[in-house]
N, C-alpha and C positions, 0 to 999 in steps of 0.2 A: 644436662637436665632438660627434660620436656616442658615446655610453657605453655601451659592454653590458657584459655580468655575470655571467658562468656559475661554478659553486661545480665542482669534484670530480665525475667520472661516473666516475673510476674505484678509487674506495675500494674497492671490492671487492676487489680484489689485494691487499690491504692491512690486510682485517679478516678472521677466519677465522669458520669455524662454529665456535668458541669465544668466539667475541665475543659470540654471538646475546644479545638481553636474555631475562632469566628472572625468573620469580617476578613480588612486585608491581612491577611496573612502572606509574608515575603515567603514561608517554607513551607508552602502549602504544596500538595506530591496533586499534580493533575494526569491522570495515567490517560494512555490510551492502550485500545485492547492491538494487540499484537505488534505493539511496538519491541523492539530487540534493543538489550543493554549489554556491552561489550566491556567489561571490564579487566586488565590488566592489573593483579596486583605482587608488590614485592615487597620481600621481607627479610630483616637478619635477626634470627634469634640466636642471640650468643655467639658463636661460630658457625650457625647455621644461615647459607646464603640461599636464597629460593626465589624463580617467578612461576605465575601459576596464571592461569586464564580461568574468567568465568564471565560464561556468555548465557544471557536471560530474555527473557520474553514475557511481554507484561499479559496474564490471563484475567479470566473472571472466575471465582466460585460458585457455587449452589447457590448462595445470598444473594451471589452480581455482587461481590465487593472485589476489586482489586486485586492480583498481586504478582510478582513478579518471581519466575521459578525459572535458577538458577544448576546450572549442567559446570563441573569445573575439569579442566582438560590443560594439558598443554605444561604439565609441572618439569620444573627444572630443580635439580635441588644441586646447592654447589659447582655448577657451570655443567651437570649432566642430567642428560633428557631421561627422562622417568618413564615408563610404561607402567600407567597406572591399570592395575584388574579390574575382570568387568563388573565388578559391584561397583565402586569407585566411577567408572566411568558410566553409567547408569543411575548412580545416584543423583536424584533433585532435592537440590532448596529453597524452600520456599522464603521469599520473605515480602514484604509490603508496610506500605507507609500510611493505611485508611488507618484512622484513629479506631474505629470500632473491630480491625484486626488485630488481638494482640500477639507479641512478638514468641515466638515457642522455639526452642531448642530440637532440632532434626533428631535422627536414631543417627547415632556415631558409631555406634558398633560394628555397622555394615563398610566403614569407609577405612582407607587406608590411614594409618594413624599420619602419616605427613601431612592428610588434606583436612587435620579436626582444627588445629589452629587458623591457618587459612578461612573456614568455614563458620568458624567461632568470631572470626574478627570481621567479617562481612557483618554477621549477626549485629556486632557491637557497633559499627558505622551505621546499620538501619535502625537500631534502636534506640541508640543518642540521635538521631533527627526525627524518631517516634514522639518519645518524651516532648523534645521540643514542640513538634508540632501539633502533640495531643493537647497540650497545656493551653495555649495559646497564649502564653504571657512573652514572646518573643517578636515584635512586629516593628521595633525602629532600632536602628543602631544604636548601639550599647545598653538596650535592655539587658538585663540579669535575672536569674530567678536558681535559687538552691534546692534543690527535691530533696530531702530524707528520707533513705530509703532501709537500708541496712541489713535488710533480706541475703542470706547464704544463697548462692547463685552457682552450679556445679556446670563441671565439664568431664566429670568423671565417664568413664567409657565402659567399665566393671570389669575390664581386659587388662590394661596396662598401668592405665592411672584406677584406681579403687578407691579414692578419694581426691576432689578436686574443687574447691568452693572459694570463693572471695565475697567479701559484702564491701558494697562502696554506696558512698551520697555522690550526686549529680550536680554540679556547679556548670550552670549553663548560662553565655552569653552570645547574642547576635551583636557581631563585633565592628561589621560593616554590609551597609548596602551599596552595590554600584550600580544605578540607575544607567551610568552609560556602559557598561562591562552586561549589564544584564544578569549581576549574580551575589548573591549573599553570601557572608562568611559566617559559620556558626563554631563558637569553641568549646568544648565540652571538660572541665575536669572532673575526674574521677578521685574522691578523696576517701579516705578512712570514716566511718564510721563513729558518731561521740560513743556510743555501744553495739559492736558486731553483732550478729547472731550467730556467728559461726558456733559450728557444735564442736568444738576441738577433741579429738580420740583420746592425747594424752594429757598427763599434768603438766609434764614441761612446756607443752607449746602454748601454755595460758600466760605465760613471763612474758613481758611485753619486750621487743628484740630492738624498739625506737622507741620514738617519743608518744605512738598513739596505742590504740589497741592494735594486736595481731587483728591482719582483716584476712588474711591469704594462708592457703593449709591445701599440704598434694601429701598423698602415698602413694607412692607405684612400686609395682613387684620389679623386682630384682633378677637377673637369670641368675642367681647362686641359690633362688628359692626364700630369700629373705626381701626385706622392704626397705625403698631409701621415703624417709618420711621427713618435711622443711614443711615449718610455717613462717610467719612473718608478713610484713608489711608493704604493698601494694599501692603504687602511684601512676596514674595515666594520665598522658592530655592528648585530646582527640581535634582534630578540625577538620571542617569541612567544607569546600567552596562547594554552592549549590546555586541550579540554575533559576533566575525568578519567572522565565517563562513558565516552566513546568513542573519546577522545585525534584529537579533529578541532581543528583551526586553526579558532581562533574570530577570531583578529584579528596581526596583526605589522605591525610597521616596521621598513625597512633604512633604515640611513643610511650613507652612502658617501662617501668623500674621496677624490679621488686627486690628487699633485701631479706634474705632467711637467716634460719639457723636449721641446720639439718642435722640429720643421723643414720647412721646404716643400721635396722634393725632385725635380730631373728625372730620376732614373735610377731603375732597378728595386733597385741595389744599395743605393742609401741613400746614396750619397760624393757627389755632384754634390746638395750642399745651403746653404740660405740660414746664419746666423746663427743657432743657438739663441734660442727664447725662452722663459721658465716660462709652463705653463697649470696651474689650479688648478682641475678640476671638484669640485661637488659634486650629490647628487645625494638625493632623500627619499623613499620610499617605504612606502605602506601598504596593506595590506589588511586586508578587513573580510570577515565569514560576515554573507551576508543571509539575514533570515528571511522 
């Protein structure tokens, strides 16, 4: 099964210019313009083994605000080298860490569907130390602060996946500062929802498959011309060492659980379906700043 991953594009709505962070802040993103950010990231989804390169360079836009626009190159999938096509290797993403840019989801349609998870989870590493640092309630070791958010959050591509959303609340702590190391650690859990907003297609997938509500819901077409449709319940924890010279991502890992119940369906509606059966993805991911 295919896993992707998108966090929140639209906290904005949601946090005001009274959130902005102020004073010292340990995760404050100090850019400079034409600085290059080199990251190597890897991952196992499922049975799936992959590294992938993404090399960025910090710009300015129209405003003069910030942001760093990302080229990804170099994909390995299962211990063999990839030739990605020239949409793929032409494609940029953009992402930044100014509290007054919010964080937006790229066009995925144009990219090879190996690189929307990759691309999805970059997203989700700038936009948990967005939140944080837009807030500003993060500035000594072992601060905490719980966002509610619950907003349906897609990764749909309208190609493959036809349907792809999760709603999650933000459990965020600044876990550690190291004054001599020169870098803060931030941990991010992603938890369920007390009320999704997910729109769910059918009736069955409103049955709650754990203890919380359904937060997570995919459909993707089939090659028999039919659909495999799994909703269920979605857990993540995020970290990330960050540097406090300049508050750049020196390294993180996600780790990701989701447990479903799925179906193989002939219809668009989702009623003309097999027998449920539980899938239990898991999924690892890390990245690293090369030097």
């Amino acid at each position: 099964m295919l896993l992707l991953l998108c966090l929140s594009c639209f906290l904005c709505s949601v946090l005001t210019t009274d959130s902005l962070a102020t004073g010292d802040d340990p995760l404050l993103r100090r850019y400079r313009e034409g600085e290059k950010l080199n990251y190597l990231m890897t991952g196992v989804n499922e049975n799936w083994h992959y590294q992938i390169q993404a090399d960025g360079v910090v710009k300015k836009d129209a405003n003069g605000t910030f942001f760093e626009e990302y080229g990804w190159s170099h994909l390995i999938s299962d211990k063999e080298k990839v030739d990605l096509p020239p949409a793929s290797i032409n494609f940029r993403q953009q992402l930044s860490l100014e509290p007054s840019r919010n964080p937006s989801i790229p066009n995925l349609r144009q990219v090879d569907p190996r690189l929307i998870g990759p691309i999805t989870d970059l997203l989700t590493f700038y936009t948990d130390l967005w939140l944080a640092e837009k807030t500003g309630k993060l500035t000594h070791a072992g601060d905490h602060f719980y966002f509610s958010h619950g907003n349906a959050n897609s990764w749909a591509d309208d190609n493959s996946v036809l349907i792809g959303e999760d709603a999650i609340d933000f459990d965020l702590t600044l876990a550690k500062v190291d004054r001599t190391k020169n870098t803060a650690t931030l941990i991010v859990h992603h938890v369920p929802p007390e009320k999704s907003k997910l729109d769910l297609p059918a009736e069955w997938m409103r049955k709650p498959i754990a203890d919380t509500t359904n937060n997570w819901v995919q459909v993707q077409k089939t090659r028999n011309g039919g659909y495999l449709a799994a909703v269920g319940k979605e857990t993540f924890d995020v970290s990330m060492v960050l540097s406090l010279e300049d508050g750049k991502i020196l390294s993180g890992s996600l780790e990701n659980s989701v447990r479903t119940v799925e179906r193989d369906c002939m219809d668009a509606a989702l009623t003309n379906c097999s027998e449920p059966r539980t899938h239990a993805i898991g999924r690892h991911v890390e990245i690293s700043l090369q030097h």
